[in-house]
ROROZA-262110 format. One record per atom (N, C-alpha, C, O): x, y, z; residue in three letters. Coordinates in nm, 4 decimals. Layout:
N
+----------+----------+----------+---------+
|        u |        v |        w | residuo |
+----------+----------+----------+---------+
|        X |        Y |        Z |     ALA |
...
+----------+----------+----------+---------+
***
This chain:
107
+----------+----------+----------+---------+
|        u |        v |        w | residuo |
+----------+----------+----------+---------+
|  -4.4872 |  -5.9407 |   2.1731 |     UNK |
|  -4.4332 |  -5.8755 |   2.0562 |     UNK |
|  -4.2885 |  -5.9178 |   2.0399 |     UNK |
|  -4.2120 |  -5.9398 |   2.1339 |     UNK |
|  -4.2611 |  -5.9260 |   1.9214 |     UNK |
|  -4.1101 |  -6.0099 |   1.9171 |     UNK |
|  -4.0083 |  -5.8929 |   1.7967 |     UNK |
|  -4.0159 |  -5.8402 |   1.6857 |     UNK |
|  -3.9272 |  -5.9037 |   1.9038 |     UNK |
|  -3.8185 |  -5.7813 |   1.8068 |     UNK |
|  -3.7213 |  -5.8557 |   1.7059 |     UNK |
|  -3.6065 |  -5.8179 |   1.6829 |     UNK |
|  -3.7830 |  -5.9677 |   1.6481 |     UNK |
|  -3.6893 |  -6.0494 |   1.5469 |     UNK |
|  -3.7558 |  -5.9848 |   1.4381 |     UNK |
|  -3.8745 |  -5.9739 |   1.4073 |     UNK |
|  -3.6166 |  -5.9331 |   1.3727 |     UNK |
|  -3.5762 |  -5.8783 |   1.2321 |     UNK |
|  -3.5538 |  -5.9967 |   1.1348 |     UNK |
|  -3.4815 |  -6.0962 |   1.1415 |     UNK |
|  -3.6467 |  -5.9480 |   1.0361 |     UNK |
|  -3.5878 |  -6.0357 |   0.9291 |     UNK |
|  -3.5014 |  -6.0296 |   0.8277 |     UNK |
|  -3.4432 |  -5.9220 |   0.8147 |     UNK |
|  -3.4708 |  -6.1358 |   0.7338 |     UNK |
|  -3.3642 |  -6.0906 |   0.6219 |     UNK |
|  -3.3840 |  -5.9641 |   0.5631 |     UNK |
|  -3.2893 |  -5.8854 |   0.5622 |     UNK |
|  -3.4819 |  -5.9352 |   0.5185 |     UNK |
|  -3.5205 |  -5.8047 |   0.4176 |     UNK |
|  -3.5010 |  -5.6632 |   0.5367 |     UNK |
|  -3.4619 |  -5.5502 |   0.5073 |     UNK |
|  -3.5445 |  -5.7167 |   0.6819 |     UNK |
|  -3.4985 |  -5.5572 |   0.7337 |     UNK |
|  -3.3460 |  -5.5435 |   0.7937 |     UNK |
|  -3.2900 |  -5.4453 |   0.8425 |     UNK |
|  -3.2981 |  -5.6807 |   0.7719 |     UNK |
|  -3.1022 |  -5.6733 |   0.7958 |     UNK |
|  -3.0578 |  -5.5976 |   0.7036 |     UNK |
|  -2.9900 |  -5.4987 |   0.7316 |     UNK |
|  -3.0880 |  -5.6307 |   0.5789 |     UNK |
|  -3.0659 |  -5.6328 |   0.4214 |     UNK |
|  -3.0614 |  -5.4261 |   0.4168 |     UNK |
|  -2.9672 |  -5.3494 |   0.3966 |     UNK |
|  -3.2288 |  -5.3967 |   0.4497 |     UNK |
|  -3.2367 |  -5.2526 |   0.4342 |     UNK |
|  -3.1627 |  -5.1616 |   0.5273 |     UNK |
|  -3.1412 |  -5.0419 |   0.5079 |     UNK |
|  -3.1254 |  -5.2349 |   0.6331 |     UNK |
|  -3.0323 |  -5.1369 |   0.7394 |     UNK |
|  -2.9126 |  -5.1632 |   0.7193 |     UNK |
|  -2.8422 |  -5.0793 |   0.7755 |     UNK |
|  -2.8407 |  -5.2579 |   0.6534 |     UNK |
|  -2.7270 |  -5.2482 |   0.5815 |     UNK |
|  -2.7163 |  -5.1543 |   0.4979 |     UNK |
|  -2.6145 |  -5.0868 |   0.5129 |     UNK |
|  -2.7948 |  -5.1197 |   0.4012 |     UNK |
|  -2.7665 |  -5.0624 |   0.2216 |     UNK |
|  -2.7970 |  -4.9256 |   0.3109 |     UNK |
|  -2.7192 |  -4.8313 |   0.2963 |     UNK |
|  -2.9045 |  -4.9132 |   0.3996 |     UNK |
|  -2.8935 |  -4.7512 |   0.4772 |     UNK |
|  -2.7578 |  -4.7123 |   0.5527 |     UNK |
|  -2.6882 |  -4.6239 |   0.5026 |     UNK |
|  -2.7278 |  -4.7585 |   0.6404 |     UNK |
|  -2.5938 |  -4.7168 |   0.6550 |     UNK |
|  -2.4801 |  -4.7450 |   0.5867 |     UNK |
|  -2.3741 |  -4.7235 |   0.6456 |     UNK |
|  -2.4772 |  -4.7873 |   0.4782 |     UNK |
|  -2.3756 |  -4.7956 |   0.3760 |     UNK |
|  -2.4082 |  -4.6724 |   0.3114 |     UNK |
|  -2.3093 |  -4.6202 |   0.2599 |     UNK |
|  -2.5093 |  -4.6125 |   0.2981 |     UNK |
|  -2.5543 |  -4.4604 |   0.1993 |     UNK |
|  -2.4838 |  -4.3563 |   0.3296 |     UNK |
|  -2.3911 |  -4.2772 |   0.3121 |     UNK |
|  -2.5408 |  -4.3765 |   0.4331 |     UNK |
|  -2.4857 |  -4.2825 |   0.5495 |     UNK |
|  -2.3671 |  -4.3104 |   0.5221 |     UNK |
|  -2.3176 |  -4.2263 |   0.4471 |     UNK |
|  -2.2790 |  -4.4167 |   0.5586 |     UNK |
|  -2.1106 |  -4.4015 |   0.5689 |     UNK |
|  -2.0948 |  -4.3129 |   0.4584 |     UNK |
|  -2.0643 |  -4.1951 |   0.4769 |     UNK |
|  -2.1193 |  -4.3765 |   0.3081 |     UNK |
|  -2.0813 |  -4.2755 |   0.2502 |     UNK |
|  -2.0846 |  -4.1429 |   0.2021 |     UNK |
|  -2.0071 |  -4.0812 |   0.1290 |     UNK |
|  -2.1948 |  -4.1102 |   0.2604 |     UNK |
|  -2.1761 |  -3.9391 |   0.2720 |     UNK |
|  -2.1068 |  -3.8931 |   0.4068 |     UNK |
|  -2.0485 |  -3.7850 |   0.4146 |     UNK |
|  -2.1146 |  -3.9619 |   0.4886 |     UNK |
|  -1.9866 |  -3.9237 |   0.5972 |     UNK |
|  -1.8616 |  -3.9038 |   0.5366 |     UNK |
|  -1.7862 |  -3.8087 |   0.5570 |     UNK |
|  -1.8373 |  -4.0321 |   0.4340 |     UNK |
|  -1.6824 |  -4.0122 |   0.4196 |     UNK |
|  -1.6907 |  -3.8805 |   0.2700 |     UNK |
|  -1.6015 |  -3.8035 |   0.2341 |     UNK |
|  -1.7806 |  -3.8918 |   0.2331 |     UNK |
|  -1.7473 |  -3.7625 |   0.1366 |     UNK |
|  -1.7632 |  -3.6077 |   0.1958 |     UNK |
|  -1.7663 |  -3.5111 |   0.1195 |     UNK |
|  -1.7728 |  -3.5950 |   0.3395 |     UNK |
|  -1.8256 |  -3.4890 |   0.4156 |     UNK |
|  -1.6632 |  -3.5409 |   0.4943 |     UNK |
|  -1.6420 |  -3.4797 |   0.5990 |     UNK |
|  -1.5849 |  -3.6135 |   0.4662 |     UNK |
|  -1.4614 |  -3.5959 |   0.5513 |     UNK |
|  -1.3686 |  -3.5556 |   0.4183 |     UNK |
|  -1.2819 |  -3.4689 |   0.4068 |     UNK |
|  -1.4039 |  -3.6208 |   0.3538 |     UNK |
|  -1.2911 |  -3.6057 |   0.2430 |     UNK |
|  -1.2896 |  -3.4650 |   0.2081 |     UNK |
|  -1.1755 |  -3.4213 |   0.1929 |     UNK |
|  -1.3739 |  -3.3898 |   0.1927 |     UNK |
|  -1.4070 |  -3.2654 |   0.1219 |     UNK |
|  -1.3417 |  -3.1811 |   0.2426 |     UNK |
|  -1.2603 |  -3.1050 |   0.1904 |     UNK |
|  -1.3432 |  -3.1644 |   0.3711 |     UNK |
|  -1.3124 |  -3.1413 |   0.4859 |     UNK |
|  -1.1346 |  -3.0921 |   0.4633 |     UNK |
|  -1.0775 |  -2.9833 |   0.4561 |     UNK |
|  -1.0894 |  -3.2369 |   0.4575 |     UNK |
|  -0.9681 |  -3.2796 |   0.4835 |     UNK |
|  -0.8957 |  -3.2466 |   0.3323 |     UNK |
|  -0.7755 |  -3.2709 |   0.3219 |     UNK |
|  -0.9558 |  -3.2016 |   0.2374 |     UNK |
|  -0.9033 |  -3.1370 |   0.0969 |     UNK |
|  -0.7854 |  -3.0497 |   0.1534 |     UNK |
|  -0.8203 |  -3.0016 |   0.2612 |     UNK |
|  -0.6489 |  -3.0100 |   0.1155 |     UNK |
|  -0.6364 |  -2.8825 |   0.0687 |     UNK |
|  -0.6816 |  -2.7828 |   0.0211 |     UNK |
|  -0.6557 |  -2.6721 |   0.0684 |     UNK |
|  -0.7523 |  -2.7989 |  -0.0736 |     UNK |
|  -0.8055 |  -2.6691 |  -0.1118 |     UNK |
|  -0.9683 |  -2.6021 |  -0.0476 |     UNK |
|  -1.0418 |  -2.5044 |  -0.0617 |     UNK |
|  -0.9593 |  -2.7298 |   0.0279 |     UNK |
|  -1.0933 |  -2.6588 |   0.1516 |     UNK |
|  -1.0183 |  -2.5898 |   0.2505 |     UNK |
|  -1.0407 |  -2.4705 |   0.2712 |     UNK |
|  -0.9362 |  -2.6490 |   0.3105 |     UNK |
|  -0.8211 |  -2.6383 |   0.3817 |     UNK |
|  -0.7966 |  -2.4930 |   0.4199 |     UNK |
|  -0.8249 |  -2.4350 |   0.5247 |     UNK |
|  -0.7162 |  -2.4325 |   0.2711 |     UNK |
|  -0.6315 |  -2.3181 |   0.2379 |     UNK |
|  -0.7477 |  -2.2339 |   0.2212 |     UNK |
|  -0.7267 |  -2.1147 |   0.2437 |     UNK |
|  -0.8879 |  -2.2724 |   0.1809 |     UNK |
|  -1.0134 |  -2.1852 |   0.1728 |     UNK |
|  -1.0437 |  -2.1532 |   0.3236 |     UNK |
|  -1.0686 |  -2.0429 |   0.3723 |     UNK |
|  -1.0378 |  -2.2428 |   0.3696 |     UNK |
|  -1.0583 |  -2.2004 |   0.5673 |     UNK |
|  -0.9784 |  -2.0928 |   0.6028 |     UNK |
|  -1.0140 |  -2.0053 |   0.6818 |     UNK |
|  -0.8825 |  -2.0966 |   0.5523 |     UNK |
|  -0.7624 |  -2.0778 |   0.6245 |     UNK |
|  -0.8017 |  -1.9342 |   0.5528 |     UNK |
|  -0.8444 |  -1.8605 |   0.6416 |     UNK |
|  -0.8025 |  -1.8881 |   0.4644 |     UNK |
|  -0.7699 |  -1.7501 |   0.3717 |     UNK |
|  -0.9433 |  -1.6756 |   0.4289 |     UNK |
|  -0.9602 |  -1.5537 |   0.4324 |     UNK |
|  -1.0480 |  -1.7707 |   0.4658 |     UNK |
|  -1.1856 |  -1.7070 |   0.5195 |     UNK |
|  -1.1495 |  -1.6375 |   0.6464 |     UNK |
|  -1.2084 |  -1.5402 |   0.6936 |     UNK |
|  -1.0116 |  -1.7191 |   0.7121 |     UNK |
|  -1.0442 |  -1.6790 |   0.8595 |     UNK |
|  -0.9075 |  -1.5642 |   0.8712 |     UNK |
|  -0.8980 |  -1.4886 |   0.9678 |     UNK |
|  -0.8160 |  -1.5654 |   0.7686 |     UNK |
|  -0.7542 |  -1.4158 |   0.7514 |     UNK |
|  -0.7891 |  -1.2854 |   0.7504 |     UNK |
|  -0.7498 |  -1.1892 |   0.8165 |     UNK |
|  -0.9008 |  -1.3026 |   0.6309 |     UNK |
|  -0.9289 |  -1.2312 |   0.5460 |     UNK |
|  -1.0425 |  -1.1316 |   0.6986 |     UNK |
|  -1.0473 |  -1.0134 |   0.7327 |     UNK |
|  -1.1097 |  -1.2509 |   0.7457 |     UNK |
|  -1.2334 |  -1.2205 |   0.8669 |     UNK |
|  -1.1067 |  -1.1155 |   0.9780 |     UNK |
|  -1.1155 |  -1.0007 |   1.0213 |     UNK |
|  -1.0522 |  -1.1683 |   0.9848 |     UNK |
|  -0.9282 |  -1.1271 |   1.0490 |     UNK |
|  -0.8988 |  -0.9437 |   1.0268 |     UNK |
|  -0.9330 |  -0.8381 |   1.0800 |     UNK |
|  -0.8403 |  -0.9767 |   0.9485 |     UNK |
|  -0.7873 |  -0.8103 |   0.8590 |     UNK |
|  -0.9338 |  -0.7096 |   0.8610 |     UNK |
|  -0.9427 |  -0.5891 |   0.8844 |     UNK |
|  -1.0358 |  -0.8043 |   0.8287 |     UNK |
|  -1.1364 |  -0.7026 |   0.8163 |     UNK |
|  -1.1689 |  -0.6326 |   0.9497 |     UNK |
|  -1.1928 |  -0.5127 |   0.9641 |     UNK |
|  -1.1648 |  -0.7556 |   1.0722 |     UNK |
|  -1.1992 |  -0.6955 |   1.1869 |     UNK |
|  -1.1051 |  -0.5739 |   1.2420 |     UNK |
|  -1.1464 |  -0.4678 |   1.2888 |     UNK |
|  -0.9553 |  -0.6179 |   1.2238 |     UNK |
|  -0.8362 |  -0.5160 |   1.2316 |     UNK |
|  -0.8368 |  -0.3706 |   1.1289 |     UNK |
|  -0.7693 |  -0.2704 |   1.1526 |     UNK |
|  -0.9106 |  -0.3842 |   1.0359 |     UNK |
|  -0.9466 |  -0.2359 |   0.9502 |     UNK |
|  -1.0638 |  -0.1787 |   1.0133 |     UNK |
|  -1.0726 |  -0.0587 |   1.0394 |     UNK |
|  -1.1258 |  -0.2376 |   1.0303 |     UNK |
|  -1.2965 |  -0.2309 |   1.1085 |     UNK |
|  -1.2210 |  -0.0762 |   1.2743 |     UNK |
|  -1.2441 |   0.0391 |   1.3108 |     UNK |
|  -1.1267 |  -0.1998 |   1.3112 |     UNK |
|  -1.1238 |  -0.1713 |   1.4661 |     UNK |
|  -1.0310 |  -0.0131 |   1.4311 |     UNK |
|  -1.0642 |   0.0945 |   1.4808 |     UNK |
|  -0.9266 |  -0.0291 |   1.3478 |     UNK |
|  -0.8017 |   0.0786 |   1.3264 |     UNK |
|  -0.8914 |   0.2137 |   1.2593 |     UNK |
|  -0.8663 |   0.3265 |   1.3019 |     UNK |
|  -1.0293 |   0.1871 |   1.1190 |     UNK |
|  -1.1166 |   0.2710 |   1.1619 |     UNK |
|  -1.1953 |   0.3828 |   1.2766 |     UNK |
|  -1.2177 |   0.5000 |   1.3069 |     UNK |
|  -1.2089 |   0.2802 |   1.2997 |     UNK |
|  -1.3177 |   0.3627 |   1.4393 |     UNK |
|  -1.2238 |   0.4019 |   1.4910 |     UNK |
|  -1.2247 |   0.5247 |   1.4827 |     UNK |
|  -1.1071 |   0.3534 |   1.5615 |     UNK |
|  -0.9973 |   0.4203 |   1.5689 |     UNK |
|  -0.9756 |   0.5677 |   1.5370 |     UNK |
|  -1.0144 |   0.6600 |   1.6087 |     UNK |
|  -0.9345 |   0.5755 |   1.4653 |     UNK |
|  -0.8880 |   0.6819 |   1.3499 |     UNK |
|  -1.0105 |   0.7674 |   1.3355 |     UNK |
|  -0.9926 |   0.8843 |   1.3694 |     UNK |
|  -1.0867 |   0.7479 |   1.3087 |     UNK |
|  -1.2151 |   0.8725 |   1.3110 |     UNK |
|  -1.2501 |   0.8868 |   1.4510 |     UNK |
|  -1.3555 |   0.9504 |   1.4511 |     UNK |
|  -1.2199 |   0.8634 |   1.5572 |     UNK |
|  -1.2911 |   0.8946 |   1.6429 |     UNK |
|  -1.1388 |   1.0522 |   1.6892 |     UNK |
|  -1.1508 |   1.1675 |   1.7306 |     UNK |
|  -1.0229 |   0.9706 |   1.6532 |     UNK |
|  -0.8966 |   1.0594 |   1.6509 |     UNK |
|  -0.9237 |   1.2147 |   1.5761 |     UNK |
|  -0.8887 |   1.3293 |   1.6041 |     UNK |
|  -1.0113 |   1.1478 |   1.4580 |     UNK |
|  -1.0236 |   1.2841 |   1.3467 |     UNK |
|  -1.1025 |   1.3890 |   1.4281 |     UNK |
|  -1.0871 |   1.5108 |   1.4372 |     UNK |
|  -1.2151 |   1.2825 |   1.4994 |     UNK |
|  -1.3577 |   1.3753 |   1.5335 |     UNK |
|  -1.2808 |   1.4921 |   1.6806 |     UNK |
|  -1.2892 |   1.6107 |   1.7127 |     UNK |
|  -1.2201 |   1.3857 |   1.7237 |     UNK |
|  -1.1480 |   1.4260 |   1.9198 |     UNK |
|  -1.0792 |   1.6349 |   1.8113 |     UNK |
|  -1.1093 |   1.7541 |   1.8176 |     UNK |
|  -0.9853 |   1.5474 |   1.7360 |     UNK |
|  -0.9079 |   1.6670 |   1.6769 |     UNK |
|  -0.9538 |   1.7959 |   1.6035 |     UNK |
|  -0.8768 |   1.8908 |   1.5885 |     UNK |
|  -1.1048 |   1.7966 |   1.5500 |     UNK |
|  -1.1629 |   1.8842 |   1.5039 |     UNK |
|  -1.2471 |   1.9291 |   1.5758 |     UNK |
|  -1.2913 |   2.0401 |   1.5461 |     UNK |
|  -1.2995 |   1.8607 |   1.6949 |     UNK |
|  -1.3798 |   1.9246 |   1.8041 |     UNK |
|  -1.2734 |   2.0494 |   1.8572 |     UNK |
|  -1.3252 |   2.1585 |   1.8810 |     UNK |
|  -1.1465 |   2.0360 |   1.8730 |     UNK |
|  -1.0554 |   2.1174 |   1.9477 |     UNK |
|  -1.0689 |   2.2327 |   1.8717 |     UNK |
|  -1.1222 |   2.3307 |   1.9237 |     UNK |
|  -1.0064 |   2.2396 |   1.6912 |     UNK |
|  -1.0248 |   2.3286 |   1.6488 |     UNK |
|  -1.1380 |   2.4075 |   1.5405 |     UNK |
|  -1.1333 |   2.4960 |   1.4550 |     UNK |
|  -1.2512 |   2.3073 |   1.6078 |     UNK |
|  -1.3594 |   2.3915 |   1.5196 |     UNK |
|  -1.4615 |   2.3897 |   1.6009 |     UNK |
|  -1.4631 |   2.2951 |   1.6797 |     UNK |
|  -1.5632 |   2.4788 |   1.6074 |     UNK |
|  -1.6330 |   2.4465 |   1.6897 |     UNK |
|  -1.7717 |   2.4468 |   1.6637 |     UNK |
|  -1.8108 |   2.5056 |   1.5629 |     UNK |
|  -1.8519 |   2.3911 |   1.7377 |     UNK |
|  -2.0318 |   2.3610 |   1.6860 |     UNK |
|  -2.0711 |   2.4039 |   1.5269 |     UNK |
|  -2.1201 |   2.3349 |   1.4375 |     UNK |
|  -2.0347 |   2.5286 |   1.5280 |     UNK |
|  -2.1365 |   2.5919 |   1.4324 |     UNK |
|  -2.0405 |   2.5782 |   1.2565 |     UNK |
|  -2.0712 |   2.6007 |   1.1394 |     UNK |
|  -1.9209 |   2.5307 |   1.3270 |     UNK |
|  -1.8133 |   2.4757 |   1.2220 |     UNK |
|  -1.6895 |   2.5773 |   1.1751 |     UNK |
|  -1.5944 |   2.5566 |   1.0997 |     UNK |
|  -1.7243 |   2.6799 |   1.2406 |     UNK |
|  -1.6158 |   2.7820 |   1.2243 |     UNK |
|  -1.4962 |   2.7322 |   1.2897 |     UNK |
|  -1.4899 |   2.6535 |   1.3841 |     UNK |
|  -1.3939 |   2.7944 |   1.2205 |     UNK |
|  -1.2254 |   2.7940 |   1.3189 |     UNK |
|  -1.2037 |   2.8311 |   1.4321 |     UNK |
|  -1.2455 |   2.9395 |   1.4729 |     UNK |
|  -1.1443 |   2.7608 |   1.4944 |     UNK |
|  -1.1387 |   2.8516 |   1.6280 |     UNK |
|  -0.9617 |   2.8897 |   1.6679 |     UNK |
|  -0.8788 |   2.8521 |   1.7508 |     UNK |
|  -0.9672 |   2.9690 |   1.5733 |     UNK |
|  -0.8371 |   3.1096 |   1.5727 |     UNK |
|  -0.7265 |   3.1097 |   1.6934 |     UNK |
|  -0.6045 |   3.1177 |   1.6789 |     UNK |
|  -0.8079 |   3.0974 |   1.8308 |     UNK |
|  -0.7237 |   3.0750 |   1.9282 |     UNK |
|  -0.6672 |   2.9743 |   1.9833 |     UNK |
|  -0.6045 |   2.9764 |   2.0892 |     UNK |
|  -0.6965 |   2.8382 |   1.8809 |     UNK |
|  -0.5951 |   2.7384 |   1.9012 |     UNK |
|  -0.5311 |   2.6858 |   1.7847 |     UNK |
|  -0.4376 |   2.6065 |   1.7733 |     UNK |
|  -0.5960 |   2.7420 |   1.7065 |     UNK |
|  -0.5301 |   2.7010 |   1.5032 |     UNK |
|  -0.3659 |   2.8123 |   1.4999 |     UNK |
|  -0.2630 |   2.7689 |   1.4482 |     UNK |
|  -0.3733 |   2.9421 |   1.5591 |     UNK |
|  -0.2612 |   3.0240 |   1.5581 |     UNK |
|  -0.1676 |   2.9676 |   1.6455 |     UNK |
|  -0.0624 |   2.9693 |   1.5816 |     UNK |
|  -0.1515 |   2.9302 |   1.7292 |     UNK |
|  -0.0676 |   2.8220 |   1.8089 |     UNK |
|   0.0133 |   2.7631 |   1.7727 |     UNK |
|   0.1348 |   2.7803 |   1.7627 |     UNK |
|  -0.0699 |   2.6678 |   1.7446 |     UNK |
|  -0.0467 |   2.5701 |   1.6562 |     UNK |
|   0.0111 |   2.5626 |   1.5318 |     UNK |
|   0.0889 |   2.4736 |   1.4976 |     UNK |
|  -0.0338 |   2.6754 |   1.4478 |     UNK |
|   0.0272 |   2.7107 |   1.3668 |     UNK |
|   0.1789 |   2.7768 |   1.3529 |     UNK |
|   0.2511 |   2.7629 |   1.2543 |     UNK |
|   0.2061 |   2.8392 |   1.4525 |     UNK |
|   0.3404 |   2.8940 |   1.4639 |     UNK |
|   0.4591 |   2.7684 |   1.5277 |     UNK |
|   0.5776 |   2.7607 |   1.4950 |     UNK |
|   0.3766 |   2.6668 |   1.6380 |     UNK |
|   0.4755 |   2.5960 |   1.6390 |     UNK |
|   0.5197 |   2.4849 |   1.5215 |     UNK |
|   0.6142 |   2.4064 |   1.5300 |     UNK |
|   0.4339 |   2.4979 |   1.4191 |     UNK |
|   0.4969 |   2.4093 |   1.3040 |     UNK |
|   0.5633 |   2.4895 |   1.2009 |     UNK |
|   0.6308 |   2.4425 |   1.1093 |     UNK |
|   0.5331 |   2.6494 |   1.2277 |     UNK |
|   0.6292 |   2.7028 |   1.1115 |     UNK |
|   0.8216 |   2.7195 |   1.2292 |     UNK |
|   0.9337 |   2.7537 |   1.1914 |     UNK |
|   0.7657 |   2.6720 |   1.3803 |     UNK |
|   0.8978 |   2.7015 |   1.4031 |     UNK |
|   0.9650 |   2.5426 |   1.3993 |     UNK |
|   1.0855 |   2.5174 |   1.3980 |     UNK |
|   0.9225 |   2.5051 |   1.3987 |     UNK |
|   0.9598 |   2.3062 |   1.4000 |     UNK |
|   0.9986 |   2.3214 |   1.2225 |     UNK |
|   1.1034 |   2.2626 |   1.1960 |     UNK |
|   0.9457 |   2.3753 |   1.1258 |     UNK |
|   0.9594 |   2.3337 |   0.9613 |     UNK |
|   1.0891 |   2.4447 |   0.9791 |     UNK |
|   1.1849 |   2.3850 |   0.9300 |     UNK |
|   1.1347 |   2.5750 |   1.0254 |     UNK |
|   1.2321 |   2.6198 |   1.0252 |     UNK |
|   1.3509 |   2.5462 |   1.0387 |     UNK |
|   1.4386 |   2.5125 |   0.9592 |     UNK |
|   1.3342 |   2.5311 |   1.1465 |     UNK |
|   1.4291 |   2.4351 |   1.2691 |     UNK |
|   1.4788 |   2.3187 |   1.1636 |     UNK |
|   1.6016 |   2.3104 |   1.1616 |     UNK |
|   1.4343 |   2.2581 |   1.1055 |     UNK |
|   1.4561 |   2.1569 |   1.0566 |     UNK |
|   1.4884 |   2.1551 |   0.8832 |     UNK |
|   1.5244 |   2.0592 |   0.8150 |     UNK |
|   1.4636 |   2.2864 |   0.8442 |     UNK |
|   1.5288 |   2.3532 |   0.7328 |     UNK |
|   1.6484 |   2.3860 |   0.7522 |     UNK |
|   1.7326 |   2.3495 |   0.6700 |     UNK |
|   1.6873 |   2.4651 |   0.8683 |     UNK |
|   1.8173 |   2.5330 |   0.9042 |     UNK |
|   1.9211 |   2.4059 |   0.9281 |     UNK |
|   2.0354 |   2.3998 |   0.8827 |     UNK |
|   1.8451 |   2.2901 |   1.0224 |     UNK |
|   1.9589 |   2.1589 |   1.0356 |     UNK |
|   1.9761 |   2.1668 |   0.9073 |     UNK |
|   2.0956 |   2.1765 |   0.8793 |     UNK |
|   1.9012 |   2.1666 |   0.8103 |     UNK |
|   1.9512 |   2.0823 |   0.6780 |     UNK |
|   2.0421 |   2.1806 |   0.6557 |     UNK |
|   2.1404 |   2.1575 |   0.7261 |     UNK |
|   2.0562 |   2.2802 |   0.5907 |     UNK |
|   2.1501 |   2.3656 |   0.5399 |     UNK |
|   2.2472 |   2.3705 |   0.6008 |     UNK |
|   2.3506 |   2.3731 |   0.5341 |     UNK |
|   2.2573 |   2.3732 |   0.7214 |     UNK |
|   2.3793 |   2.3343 |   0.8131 |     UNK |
|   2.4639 |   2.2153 |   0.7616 |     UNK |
|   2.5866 |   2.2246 |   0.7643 |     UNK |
|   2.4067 |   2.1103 |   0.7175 |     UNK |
|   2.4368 |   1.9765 |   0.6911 |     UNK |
|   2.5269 |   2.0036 |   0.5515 |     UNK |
|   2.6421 |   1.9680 |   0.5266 |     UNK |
|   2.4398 |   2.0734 |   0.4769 |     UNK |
|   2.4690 |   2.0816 |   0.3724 |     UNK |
|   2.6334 |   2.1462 |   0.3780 |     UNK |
|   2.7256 |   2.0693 |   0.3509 |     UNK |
|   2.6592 |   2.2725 |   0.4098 |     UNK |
|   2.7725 |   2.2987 |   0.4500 |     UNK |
|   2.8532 |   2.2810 |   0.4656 |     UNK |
|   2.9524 |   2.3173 |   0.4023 |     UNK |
|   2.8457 |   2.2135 |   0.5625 |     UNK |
|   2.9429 |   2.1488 |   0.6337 |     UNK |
|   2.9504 |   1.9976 |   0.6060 |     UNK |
|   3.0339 |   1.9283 |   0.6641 |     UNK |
+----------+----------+----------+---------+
***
């Protein structure tokens, strides 16, 4: 068996990889665009921020859930003996910090 190629199959494996090169080079060019570029670039931000809202979420509600377990309990009622507490140390902290002001003012 003889592996001699002839003109016509030189000929067809030329014009085939001349079709391949050039979709290689239009699969580089498109690549190497700017505005593919800045599209990469703004996909992998954007993927970014979402994962960082995603994560600062769950975050944050799990904060909400921790904080309403304390003052409410199962059946969803208040629970009086830690809401009154609580409550007085922010009317004495909103005092406190009324009285600086007027002080300020004053003087």
């Amino acid at each position: 068996m003889s592996d001699a190629r002839t003109p016509v199959d030189i000929e067809a494996d030329i014009v085939r990889r001349r079709q391949e090169l050039a979709v290689a080079l239009d699969e580089i060019a498109v690549r190497v665009h700017p505005k593919t570029i800045m599209g990469d670039a703004k996909a992998r931000v954007a993927a970014s921020v979402d994962r960082t809202l995603g994560r600062a979420y769950v975050s944050a509600n799990g904060a909400v859930s921790d904080a309403r377990a304390r003052f409410v309990d199962e059946s969803g009622a208040v629970r009086m003996d830690r809401v009154v507490p609580l409550a007085a140390v922010a009317v004495v902290a909103v005092g406190g910090v009324a009285l600086l002001s007027a002080r300020r003012r004053r003087g």
